[in-house]
Every structure is written in structure tokens, then in C-alpha cells.
C-alpha positions in Angstrom: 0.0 0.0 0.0 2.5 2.8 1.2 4.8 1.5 -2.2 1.9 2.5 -4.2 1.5 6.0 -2.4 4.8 6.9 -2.2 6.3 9.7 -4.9 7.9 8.1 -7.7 11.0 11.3 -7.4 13.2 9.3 -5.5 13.3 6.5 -7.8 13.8 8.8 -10.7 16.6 10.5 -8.5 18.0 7.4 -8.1 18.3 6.5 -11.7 19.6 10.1 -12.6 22.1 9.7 -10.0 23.3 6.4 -11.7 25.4 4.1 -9.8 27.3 6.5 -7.1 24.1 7.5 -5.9 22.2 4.3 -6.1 25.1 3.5 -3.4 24.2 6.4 -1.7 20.3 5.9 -1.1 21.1 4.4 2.2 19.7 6.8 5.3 17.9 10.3 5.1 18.3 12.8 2.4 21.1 14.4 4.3 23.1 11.5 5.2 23.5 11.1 1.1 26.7 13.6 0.5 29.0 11.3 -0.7 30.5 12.8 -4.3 32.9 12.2 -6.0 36.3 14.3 -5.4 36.9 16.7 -8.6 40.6 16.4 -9.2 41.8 20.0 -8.6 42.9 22.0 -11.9 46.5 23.8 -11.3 46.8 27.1 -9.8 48.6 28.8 -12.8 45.9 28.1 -15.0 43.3 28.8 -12.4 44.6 32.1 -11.4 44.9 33.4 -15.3 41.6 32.7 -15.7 41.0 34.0 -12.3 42.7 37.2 -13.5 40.8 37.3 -16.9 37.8 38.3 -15.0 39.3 41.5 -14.7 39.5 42.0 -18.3 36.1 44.0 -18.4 38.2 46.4 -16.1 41.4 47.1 -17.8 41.0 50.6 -18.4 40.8 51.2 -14.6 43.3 48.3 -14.1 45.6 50.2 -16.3 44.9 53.7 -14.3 45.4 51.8 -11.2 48.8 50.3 -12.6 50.3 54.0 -13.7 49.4 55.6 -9.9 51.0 52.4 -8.3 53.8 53.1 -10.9 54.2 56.6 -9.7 54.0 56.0 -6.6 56.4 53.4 -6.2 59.0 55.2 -8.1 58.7 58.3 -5.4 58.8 55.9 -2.7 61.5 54.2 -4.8 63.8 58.2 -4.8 63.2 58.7 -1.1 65.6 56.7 0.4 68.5 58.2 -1.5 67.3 61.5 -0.6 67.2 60.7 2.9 70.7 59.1 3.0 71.7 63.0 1.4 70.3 64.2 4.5 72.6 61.5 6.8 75.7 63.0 4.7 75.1 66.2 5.5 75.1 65.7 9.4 77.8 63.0 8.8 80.0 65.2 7.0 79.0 68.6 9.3 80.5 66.6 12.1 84.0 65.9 11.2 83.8 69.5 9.4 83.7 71.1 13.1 86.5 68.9 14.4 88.2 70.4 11.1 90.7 73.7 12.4 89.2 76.3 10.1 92.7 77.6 9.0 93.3 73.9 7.1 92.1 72.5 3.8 89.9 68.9 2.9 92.8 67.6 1.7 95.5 69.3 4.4 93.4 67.4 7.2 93.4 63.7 5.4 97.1 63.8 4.9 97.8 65.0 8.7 95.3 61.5 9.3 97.2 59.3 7.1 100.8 61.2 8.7 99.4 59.9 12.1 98.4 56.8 10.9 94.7 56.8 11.1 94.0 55.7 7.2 91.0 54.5 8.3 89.4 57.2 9.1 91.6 59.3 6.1 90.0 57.1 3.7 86.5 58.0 5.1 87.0 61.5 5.2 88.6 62.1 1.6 85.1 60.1 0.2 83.2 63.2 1.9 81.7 65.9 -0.4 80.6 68.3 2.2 83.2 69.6 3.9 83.9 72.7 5.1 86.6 73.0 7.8 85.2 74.2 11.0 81.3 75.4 9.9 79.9 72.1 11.6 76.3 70.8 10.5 74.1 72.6 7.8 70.9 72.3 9.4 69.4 74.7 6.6 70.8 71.9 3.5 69.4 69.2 6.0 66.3 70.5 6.2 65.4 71.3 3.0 66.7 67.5 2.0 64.0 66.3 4.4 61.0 68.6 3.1 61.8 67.0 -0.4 61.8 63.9 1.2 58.3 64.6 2.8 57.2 66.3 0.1 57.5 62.6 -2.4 56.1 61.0 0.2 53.1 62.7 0.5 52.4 62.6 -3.3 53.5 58.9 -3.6 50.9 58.1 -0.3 48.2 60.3 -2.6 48.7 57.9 -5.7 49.0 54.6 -3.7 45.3 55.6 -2.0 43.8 56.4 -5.3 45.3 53.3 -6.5 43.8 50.9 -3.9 40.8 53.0 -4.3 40.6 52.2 -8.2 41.3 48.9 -7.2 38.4 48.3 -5.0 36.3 49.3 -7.5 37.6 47.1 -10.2 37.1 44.2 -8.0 33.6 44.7 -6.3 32.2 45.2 -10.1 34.1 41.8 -11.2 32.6 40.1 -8.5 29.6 41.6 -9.4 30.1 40.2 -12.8 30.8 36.9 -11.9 27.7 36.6 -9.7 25.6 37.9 -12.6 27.2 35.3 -14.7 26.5 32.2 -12.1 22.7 33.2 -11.9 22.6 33.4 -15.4 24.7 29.8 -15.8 22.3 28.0 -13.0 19.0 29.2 -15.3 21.2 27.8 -18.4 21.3 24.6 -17.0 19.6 21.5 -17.7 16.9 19.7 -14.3 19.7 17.0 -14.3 22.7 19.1 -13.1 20.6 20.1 -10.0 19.4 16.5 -9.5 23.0 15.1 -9.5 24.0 18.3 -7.2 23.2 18.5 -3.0 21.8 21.7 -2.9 23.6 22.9 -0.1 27.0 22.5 -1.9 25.6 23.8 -4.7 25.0 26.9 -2.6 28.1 27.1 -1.0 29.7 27.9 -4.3 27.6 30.5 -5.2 27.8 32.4 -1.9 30.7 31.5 0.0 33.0 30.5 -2.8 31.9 33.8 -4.5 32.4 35.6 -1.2 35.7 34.2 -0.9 37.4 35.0 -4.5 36.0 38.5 -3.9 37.8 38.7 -0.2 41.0 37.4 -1.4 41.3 39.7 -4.5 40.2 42.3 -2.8 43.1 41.9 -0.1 46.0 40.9 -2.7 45.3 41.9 -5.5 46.6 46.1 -5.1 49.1 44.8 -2.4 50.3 42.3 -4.9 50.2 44.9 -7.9 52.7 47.5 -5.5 54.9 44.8 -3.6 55.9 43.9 -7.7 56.8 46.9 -8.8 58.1 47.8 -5.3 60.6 44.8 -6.0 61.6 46.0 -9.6 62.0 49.7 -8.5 64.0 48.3 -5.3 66.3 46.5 -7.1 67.1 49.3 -9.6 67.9 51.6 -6.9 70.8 49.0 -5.4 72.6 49.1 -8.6 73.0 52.3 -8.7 73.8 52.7 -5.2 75.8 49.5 -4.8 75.9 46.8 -7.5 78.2 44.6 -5.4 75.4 45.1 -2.4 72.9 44.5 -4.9 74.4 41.2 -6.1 74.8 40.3 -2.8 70.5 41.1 -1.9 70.4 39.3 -5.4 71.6 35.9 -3.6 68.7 35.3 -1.8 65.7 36.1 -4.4 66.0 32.1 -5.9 65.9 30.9 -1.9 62.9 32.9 -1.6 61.4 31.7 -5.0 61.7 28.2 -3.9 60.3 28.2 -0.2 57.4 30.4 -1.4 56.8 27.2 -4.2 57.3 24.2 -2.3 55.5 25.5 0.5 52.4 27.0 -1.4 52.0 23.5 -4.0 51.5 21.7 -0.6 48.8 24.2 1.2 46.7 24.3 -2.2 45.4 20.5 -1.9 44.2 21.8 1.6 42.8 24.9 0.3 40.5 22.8 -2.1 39.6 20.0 0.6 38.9 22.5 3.0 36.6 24.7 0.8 35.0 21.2 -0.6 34.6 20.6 3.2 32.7 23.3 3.6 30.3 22.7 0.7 29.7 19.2 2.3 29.0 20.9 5.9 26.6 23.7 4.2 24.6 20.6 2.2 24.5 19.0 6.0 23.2 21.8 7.7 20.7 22.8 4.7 19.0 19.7 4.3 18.9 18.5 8.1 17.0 21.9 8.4 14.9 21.4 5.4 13.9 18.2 6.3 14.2 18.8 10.2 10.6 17.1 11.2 11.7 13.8 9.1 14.9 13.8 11.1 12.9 14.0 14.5 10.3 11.7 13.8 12.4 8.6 12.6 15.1 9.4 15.7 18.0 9.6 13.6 19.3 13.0 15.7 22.2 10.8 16.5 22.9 9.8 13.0 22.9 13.2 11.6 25.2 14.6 14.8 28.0 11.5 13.8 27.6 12.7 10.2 27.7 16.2 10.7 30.7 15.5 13.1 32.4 13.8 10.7 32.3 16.6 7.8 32.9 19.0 10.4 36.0 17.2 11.5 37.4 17.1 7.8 36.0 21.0 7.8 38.5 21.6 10.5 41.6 19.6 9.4 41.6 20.9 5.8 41.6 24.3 7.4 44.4 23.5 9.9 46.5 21.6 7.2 45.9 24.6 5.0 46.5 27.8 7.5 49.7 25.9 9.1 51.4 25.1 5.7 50.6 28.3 3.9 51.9 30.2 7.6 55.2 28.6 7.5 56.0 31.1 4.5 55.9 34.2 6.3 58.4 33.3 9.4 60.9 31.2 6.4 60.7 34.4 4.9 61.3 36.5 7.2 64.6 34.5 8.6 65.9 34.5 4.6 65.1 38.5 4.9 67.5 38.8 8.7 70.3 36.7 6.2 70.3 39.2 3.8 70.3 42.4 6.2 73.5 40.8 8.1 75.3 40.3 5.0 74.8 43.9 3.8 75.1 45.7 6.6 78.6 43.8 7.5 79.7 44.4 3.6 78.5 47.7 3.7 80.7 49.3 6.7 83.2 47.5 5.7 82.9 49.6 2.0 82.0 53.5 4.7 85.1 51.6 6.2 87.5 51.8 2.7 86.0 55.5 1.8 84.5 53.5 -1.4 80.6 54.1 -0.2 79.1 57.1 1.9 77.5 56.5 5.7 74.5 57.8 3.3 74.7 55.4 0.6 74.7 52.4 3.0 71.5 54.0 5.1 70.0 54.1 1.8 70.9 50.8 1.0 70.0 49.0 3.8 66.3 50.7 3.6 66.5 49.3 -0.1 67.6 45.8 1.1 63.9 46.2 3.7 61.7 47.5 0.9 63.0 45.0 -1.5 62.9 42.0 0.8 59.4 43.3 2.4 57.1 43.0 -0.8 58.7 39.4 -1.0 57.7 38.2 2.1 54.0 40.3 1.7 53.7 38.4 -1.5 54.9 35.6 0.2 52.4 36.1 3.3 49.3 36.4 0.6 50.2 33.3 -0.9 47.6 31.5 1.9 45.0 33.6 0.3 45.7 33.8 -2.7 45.4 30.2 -2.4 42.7 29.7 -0.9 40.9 32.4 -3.4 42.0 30.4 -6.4 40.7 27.2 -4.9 37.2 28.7 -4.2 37.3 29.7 -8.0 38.1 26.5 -9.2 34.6 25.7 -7.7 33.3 28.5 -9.2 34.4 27.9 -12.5 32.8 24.1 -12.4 29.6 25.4 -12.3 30.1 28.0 -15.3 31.7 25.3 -17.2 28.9 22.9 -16.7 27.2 21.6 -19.8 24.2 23.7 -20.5 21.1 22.9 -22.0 20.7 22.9 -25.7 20.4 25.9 -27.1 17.1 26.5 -29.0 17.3 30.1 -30.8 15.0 29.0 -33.3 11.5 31.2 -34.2 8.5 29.6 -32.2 6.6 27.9 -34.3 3.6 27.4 -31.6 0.1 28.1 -33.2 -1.5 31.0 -32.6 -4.4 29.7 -30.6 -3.0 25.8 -29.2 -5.9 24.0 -28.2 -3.6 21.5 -26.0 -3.5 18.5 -28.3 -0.4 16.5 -27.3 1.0 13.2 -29.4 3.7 11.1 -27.9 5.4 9.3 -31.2 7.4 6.4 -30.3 9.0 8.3 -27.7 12.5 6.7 -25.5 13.7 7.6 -22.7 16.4 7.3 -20.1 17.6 9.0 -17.2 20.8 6.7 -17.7 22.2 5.0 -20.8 22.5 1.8 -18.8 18.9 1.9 -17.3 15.9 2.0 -20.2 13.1 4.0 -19.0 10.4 4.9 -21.0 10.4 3.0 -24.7 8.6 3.2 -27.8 5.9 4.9 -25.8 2.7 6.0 -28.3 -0.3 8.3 -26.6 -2.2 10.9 -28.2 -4.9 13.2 -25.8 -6.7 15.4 -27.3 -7.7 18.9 -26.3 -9.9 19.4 -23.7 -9.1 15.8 -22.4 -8.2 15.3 -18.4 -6.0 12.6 -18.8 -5.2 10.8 -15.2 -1.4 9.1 -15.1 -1.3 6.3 -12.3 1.4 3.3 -11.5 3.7 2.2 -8.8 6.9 3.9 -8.0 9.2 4.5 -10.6 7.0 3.8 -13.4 7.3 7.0 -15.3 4.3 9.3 -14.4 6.4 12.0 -13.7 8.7 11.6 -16.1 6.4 11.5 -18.7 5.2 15.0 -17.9 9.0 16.6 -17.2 9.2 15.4 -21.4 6.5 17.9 -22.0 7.8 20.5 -20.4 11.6 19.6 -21.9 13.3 19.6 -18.4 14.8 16.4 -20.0 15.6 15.8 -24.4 14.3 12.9 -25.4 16.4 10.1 -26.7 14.1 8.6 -29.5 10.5 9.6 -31.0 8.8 13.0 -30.4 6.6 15.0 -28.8 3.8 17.4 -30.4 1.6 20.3 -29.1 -1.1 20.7 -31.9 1.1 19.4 -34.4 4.4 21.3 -33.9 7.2 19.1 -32.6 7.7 21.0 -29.2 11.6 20.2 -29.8 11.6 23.0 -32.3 9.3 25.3 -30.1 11.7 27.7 -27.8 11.7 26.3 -23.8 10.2 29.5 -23.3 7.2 29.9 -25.6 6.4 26.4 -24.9 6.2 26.7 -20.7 4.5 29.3 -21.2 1.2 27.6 -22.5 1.8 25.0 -19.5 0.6 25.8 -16.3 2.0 23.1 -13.6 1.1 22.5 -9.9 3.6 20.0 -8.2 2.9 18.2 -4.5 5.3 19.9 -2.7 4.3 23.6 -2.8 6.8 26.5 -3.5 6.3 30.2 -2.3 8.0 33.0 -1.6 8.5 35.9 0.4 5.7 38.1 -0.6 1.9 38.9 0.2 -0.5 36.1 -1.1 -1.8 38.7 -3.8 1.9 38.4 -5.1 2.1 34.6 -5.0 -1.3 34.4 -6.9 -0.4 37.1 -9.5 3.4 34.9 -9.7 1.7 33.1 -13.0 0.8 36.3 -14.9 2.5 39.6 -13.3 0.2 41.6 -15.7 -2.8 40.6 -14.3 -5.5 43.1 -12.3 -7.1 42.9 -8.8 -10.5 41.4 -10.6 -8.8 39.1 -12.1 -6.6 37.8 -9.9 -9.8 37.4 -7.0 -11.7 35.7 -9.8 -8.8 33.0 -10.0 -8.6 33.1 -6.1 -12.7 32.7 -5.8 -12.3 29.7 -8.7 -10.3 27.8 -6.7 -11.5 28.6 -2.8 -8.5 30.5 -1.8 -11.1 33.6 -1.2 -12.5 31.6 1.1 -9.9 31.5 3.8 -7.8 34.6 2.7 -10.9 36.8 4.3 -10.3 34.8 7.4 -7.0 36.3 7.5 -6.4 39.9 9.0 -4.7 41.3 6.5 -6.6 39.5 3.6 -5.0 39.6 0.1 -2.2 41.9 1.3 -1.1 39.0 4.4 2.4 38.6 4.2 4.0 35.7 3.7 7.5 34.5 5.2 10.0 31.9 3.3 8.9 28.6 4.5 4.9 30.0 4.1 4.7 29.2 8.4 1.7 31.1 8.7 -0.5 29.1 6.2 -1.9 25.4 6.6 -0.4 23.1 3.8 -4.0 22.8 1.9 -4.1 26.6 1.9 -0.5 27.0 0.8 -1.7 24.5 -2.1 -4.5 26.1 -3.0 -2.8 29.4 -3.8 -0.3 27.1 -6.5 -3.5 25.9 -8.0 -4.7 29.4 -8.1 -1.4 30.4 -9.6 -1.5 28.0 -12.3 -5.3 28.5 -13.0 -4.7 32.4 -13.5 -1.8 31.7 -16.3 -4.3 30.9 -18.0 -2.5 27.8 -19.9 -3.8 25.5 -22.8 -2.4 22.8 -20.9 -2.6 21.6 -17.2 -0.3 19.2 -15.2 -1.1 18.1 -12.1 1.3 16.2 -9.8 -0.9 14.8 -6.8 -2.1 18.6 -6.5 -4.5 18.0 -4.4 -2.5 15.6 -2.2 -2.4 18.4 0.7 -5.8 19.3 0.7 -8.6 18.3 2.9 -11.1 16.0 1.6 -14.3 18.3 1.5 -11.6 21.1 0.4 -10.9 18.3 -2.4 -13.9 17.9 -3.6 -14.7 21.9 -4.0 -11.0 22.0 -5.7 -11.9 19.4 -8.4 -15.2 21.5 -8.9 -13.3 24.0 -10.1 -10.9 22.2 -11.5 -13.5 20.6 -14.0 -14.8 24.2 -14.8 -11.1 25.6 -15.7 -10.0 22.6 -18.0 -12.6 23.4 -20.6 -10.5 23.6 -23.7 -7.7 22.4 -22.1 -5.5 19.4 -21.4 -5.2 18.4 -17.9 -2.8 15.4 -17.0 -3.0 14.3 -13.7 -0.5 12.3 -12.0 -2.3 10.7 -9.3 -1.9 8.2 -6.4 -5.1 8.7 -4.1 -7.7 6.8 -7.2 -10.9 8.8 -6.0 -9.7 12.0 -7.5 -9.6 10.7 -10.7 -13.0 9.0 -11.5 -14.1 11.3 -13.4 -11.5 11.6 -15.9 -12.0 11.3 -19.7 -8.5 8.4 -19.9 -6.7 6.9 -17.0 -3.3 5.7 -18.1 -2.2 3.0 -16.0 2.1 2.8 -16.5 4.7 0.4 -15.2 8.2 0.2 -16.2 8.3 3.1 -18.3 5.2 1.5 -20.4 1.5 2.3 -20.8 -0.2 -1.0 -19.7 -4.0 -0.1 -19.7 -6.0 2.8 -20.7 -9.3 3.2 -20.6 -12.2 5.1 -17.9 -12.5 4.3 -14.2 -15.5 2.0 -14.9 -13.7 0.5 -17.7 -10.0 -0.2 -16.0 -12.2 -1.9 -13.1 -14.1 -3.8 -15.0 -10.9 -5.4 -17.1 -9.9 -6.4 -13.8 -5.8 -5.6 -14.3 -3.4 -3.7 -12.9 -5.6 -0.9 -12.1 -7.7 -2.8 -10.0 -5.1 -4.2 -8.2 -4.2 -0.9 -7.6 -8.1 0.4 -6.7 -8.4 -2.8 -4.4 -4.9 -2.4 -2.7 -5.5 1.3 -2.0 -9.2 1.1 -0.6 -8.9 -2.6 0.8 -10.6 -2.9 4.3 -8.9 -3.3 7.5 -7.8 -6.6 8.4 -9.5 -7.8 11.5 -8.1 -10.4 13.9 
């Protein structure tokens, strides 16, 4: 009995899943997340395509690149202009120890005389001296207002720079979550069938969420640490090219922690953002189907499983933080390296006379602002990572295969009375599994044709062909003729009006919901469609009537009353053909029998199909088609199907057997 009842969806799931999901069909809808592990693509590739979303962008990319450019060569000037200024004080000190009567040159050869070549040398590379004046403090400090001067302009351009920058990312990102919603209405039912909608949310939020935060952080810190570098290293050669070949040493060490180190935190990055598609399916459909979970007791279950994911969740994010935050301090020590080595070289070269006290200030600030972008590029790897790896995910969905495109002119007659023809039509949800075959029906219009069989025999299937969710593999379909193959997805949905058994509505007043099957349509018309089909009944019960507003899950409404505003959705579309999925299953029985009043009214000139499972709600219509296995066993009127005595009165006599007494 309960076989016969049940909805024939989760066999048809089952068979769109094929065999990984047939193996997962074992415990509650959200206990079935097992999914095959997409091999991650590489980050190079990733990241250029990553990139390429900018491409929209690249006349403000290209601003943003000339202010960075600007202001990284100012920034780039400033340290030699402050070592001028350390010069200046360096040199007005030994000039006051200078006996004003002596020359430069006098003073040096008195050192040397004395034996003090040291300091000889250091004095004859000096510039700026002038025996016993002491410190210009005027030359000094018109040195430093230079020097604050660039870097005021060069802060200026590097804040209109990020500024740009945010921009060009926020509309990317805006781009690329245009382009997803656009993808997901592109694709065919079967993508979402083979996809837990939780995951499938989790990349088009979080992921989203994610490539935008991780652009948005490295992406103008990434653009400046670059040029930083290239300016950085100019400056040392022509400073110090020995210095500069020395700083030069340590770029390939660098290059190769920042490598090996980032190629083993992206695996993590990917499992951890799968991970958290997995934990988002968990928590969506335990809370979807939250009343299912309590009622069969399987709170434990679900608690294991979610503990499980959430485990994974929280290793993939360890694995990949820890890895990716070994670059930073490795860095950092290669950077110390690098600073010992120059500043020992260096005072050895003030030492000789062969380099100013200024030149090596200058240099060592060089030798920080070179190896500092290294280590921030370095440090951003972890998100750069992880950014990539959420757009890996993204990128799966927009490269998903789409449905067929069908840019063709509708063909769709004028007036369509509803006349539908199934010519040897085949079928199957897998290759492997035969569904429907060679199946031949015609109904025509005005006809209420009732579908009924036992799970999985194709009732719903039968209708998802009409409405093309699903191509067919052999035969064809017709709507007054016209092969709806060459009628636009469009055009032909919008002659069908469809009422499913599980209701859908949304945020909105009920006069919204109604009016969701024709937007155009006025107040008379839409309480005509609402009186039709009893909705006016209880919407005056409510206190805001028409204009009561509805939450997300509809909590404020019965089930029969949330199903009788989808009924008087579809009846105010006004379609030339009606499918029913067990539409009436949520409805009271004296509300039943008022609905199929209506119902008998409103499919004048019409095709109705009605898939069915409760038998009384379909004795009065004009052909019952009784299916198993994908295949159209008996047809004929209730009378008639009873009196053959087959599989529809095994049916009838299952469903409406007495009880068993003892």
C-alpha cells in the first residue's frame, strides 16, 4: 500500500544519480553527500583565468597600474634622498672637528701622517666639507621637506590606487555573480538532480564571497609589492651593484620556499573549501527536512555525520593555515640573512671610503623595501590560495554543460488548443537503465487525462518530457502538431501551467504569489482565479486578507491553503495545458472535492494530466493511463480499468482494501 502511495521522485533521482548515488540511497536525504572528489585544476591556469575576469576592467586596471607606478617610483627616490640628508650631518660633524685655517685635503694627509688611514679614507670620500662650519641644518632641512614632500604625493597615488582597485574588483565580482545566476537558469533539471543543494550553494555564496575577499586583499598589495621589487632592485645598482648582487643571492631561496610550501597548502585549500560545501549541504538539508529527522530518531545519526564533515572542515583548514603560515616566518629569517650580509659588507665599503655612511642608510632601507614586498607576496600566498581554490569551484559550475540551445522562431500556433501526441517516444535517465520505450499516446484537447502506476514507473517523467526539463532520446513529442523540440523552452512553458505536490512560495503577500503566473494581471482578475479555486474563502479569514504577508517557508498558512494558492497560480496563467502532480494531495477531503469542482470548470478547452496516487480524485476523468516500467499497460475510464480487472484494479483494491480484523 505505502509503495503504491509513495512519490515516484526518489526512484527517478535514483536512476539520474546512476550508480554512485544508487550506493548512496542508504539513510535520510542528508546523510547522502557522498560525491565524487573533482581532481583539482592547477593554480597557474586557475589564477589566469582568475585574472581574466578583470578583463572587463582594464581601463581602470591600467589607471590603477600608472598611480601604483608613480608612486612606487617616489617611494623608490626617497631613500636616496634621505641618506643625502645622513651625509650632511655625517660630513658637518667631522667638518667642526676640522681647524678652520686647514684645507679637505690638508686634514686627510695629517690622518694618514698619524696613521689613522682609516678614518683618512672615510674622510677624503666626503663631499661636504667645510673645515670648521659644523652641521648645515638649513641643507638638511630642506633635504627632508623633499623627502616629505614625495612621500606625501607617492601616499596620494597609492590611496587612489587601492581606491581604483576596489572598485575594479567589487564590479568583477559583481560580474561573476551575474554570470553564475545566469549559468544556473542555463542549465539543464539533471545538473541540480545530481548536485546537494547545499554545496551547490556554497559555491555561489561563500565561494563567491571568498574570490571576492582574497582579490580584494591581494590583488593592489600584490600589484605594488611587484613593482616595489623592480624599482627596489634598480635603486641598489645604482647605489651598490656589489650590495645589490649580494641582496640578489637570496631572491631564488625565496622563490623556492614560497613554491614548495604553497604547492602543498593548495590540496588543503581545495579540501577544505570542498569541506565546507559538504558541511553547508549537512546543515541545509537536516534543516529542510528537520521534522523527518525527529520523527524517525535519527538525531544521532545526523550529529555522527555532521561531526564527521565537520572534522574534515576543521583539518583541511588546519592543514591549509599551518602550511601556507610557514612562509611568512621562512621568509622572514631568509630577509635577517640578507640584512647581516649587507650591513657587514656595507661598513666594511664606509670603512674603505668606497661608499658614503649615506649610501649604505640608503641601501639598507633598499635591502627592507625589497625583501618586504617578498615576504608580503609571500604572506598572501595562503589567500591567494585559498581564493583560487574557491574559484576552481566556481568555475565548475560555469563550465557545466548547459542545456541545448534553441534560438529557433516559435513555431507554436496561434491559438493551441492542447492537443499532445507522444510518437514512439525513449527515454532514459541513464544510458544503462531504459526507462520509457517506444511509448505512443495521443490526448486530445480538452481531455483530463489521469497518469497512475507504482513507484518509478514514469508518471512524472512523462510530464517533465512535455515541459523539456529532460531531451528525449528517440520519437517525439507534439503540441497541436508542432514538434515541441523545435518550439523555444520559453514559448512552450508558457502555455503549461504546472502544480507540483510539494508547494513553493516565496517571500511576498499572497496577492503576489497568486499574481506569480501572470504579473500583468488586475485585482478582478486575480480574486476571480482566487474565488475559482476557494483561496477567497480563507484569505478573508486572514487579517490582512489579500495583502497578508508571507515568510520563506509560508509558516503562517496550513499546507491545503498554501496548495490552494499554487492551484490558483497556475489556473490564472491561463494555460492551454494543465499538469497536475498529486495537487491535491495536501488538501482536505471536502476542500478536495470543492477544488476538483473547479478544476472541471477551468479545464474546458484544455488538457489536464494528472499524475495521481489517491484513485478517487480521478474518477471522473475522460482516460486513465495505468504505466509500469516506463510503459502504458492499460488505458481506458475508471468504470472501464475496473471492470478489465488488471493492474488498475489491483491498484483500486490495494489502496481502498478494508482493514484486516483479527
Amino acid at each position: 500500500m505505502s509503495e503504491v502511495l509513495k512519490s515516484e521522485e526518489e526512484k527517478a533521482a535514483e536512476a539520474r544519480r546512476g550508480p554512485t548515488g544508487a550506493n548512496q540511497r542508504h539513510g535520510p536525504p542528508h546523510m547522502r553527500m557522498g560525491q565524487p572528489t573533482e581532481k583539482s585544476k592547477s593554480f597557474g591556469p586557475s589564477a589566469r583565468r582568475l585574472l581574466g575576469v578583470l578583463g572587463p576592467q582594464r581601463t581602470l586596471v591600467w589607471m590603477a597600474l600608472a598611480f601604483a607606478l608613480v608612486s612606487v617610483g617616489l617611494n623608490a627616490v626617497g631613500p636616496k634622498i634621505l641618506g643625502r640628508a645622513t651625509d650632511l650631518i655625517f660630513s658637518g660633524l667631522f667638518s667642526r672637528n676640522i681647524p678652520a685655517g686647514l684645507t679637505q685635503e690638508e686634514f686627510v694627509a695629517g690622518l694618514r701622517a698619524s696613521g689613522q688611514s682609516t678614518v683618512a679614507d672615510m674622510l677624503a670620500a666626503m663631499d661636504d666639507i667645510v673645515p670648521g662650519q659644523g652641521v648645515d641644518f638649513g641643507a638638511v632641512g630642506q633635504v627632508l621637506l623633499i623627502a616629505l614632500a614625495l612621500y606625501a604625493v607617492a601616499s596620494l597615488l597609492g590611496w587612489a590606487q587601492s581606491r581604483i582597485i576596489v572598485e575594479v574588483v567589487n564590479r568583477s565580482v559583481y560580474r561573476l555573480r551575474r554570470d553564475v545566476e545566469e549559468k544556473l537558469s542555463r542549465l539543464p533539471l539533471s545538473y541540480f538532480d545530481s548536485q546537494p543543494r547545499g554545496e551547490l550553494l556554497s559555491r555561489v555564496t561563500n565561494d563567491i564571497d571568498n574570490v571576492a575577499q582574497s582579490l580584494q586583499q591581494t590583488l593592489s598589495q600584490l600589484v605594488t609589492s611587484l613593482l616595489t621589487v623592480l624599482a627596489m632592485l634598480g635603486m641598489m645598482f645604482v647605489v651598490s651593484p656589489l650590495l645589490a648582487v649580494i641582496a640578489l643571492v637570496t631572491i631564488p631561496l625565496s622563490i623556492g620556499i614560497t613554491a614548495v610550501i604553497g604547492k602543498r597548502s593548495q590540496r588543503h585549500f581545495v579540501q577544505q573549501w570542498k569541506s565546507t560545501g559538504e558541511v553547508n549541504a549537512i546543515v541545509e538539508e537536516t534543516f529542510t527536512g528537520h521534522g523527518l529527522v525527529k520523527v524517525f530518531g535519527r538525531q544521532d545519526a545526523t550529529n555522527r555525520q555532521f561531526a564527521v564533515k565537520n572534522s574534515e572542515l576543521r583539518d583541511a583548514g588546519f592543514g591549509a593555515q599551518f602550511v601556507s603560515g610557514l612562509i611568512m616566518p621562512m621568509m622572514m629569517f631568509v630577509g635577517n640573512l640578507n640584512y647581516v650580509a649587507i650591513a657587514v659588507v656595507g661598513g666594511l665599503r664606509v670603512a674603505s671610503g668606497s661608499m658614503s655612511l649615506g649610501d649604505v642608510q640608503a641601501f639598507i632601507q633598499y635591502s627592507r623595501q625589497f625583501t618586504q614586498p617578498l615576504t608580503q607576496v609571500a604572506s598572501m600566498a595562503n589567500l591567494m590560495q585559498s581564493g583560487v581554490a574557491s574559484a576552481e569551484r566556481v568555475f565548475e559550475v560555469l563550465d557545466a554543460p548547459e542545456e541545448s540551445t534553441d534560438d529557433i522562431p516559435s513555431t507554436l500556433p496561434e491559438n493551441p488548443h492542447g492537443r499532445v501526441a507522444f510518437e514512439n517516444v525513449s527515454f532514459a535517465y541513464s544510458p544503462d537503465k531504459p526507462l520509457i520505450e517506444g511509448l505512443n499516446l495521443t490526448v486530445e484537447p480538452g481531455q483530463t487525462v489521469a497518469i497512475v502506476g507504482p513507484t518509478g514507473a514514469g508518471k512524472t517523467t512523462l510530464v517533465n518530457l512535455v515541459m523539456r526539463f529532460y531531451e528525449l532520446d528517440g520519437g517525439r513529442i507534439t503540441l497541436d502538431g508542432v514538434d515541441i523540440a523545435t518550439i523555444p523552452r520559453r514559448a512552450l512553458r508558457s502555455e503549461i501551467g504546472m502544480v507540483l505536490q510539494d508547494t513553493w512560495l516565496f517571500a511576498g503577500t499572497i496577492r503576489d504569489n497568486v499574481a506569480y503566473g501572470r504579473p500583468t494581471a488586475s485585482e478582478a482578475q486575480i480574486r476571480e482565479a482566487a474565488q475559482a479555486t476557494y483561496v477567497d474563502r480563507f484569505v478573508h479569514s486572514l487579517p490582512d486578507g489579500y495583502d497578508t504577508v508571507l515568510d520563506s517557508e509560508a509558516s503562517n498558512l496550513s499546507a491545503g491553503e498554501k496548495q490552494l494558492i499554487t492551484i490558483a497560480r497556475a489556473f490564472l496563467a491561463d494555460p492551454s495545458l494543465l499538469i497536475l502532480d498529486e495537487a491535491t494531495s495536501s488538501v482536505d477531503t471536502r476542500t478536495e472535492l470543492l477544488v476538483q469542482h473547479a478544476m472541471h470548470a477551468l479545464r474546458a478547452d484544455r488538457t489536464s494530466f494528472v499524475i495521481a496516487h489517491r484513485l478517487s480524485t480521478i474518477r471522473d476523468a475522460d482516460l486513465i493511463l495505468v504505466m509500469e516500467d516506463g510503459r502504458i499497460v492499460e488505458q481506458g475510464s475508471h468504470a472501464e480499468l475496473l471492470a478489465a480487472q488488471g493492474a488498475f484494479a489491483r491498484l483500486y483494491a490495494a489502496q481502498f482494501a478494508g482493514a484486516v480484523t483479527g
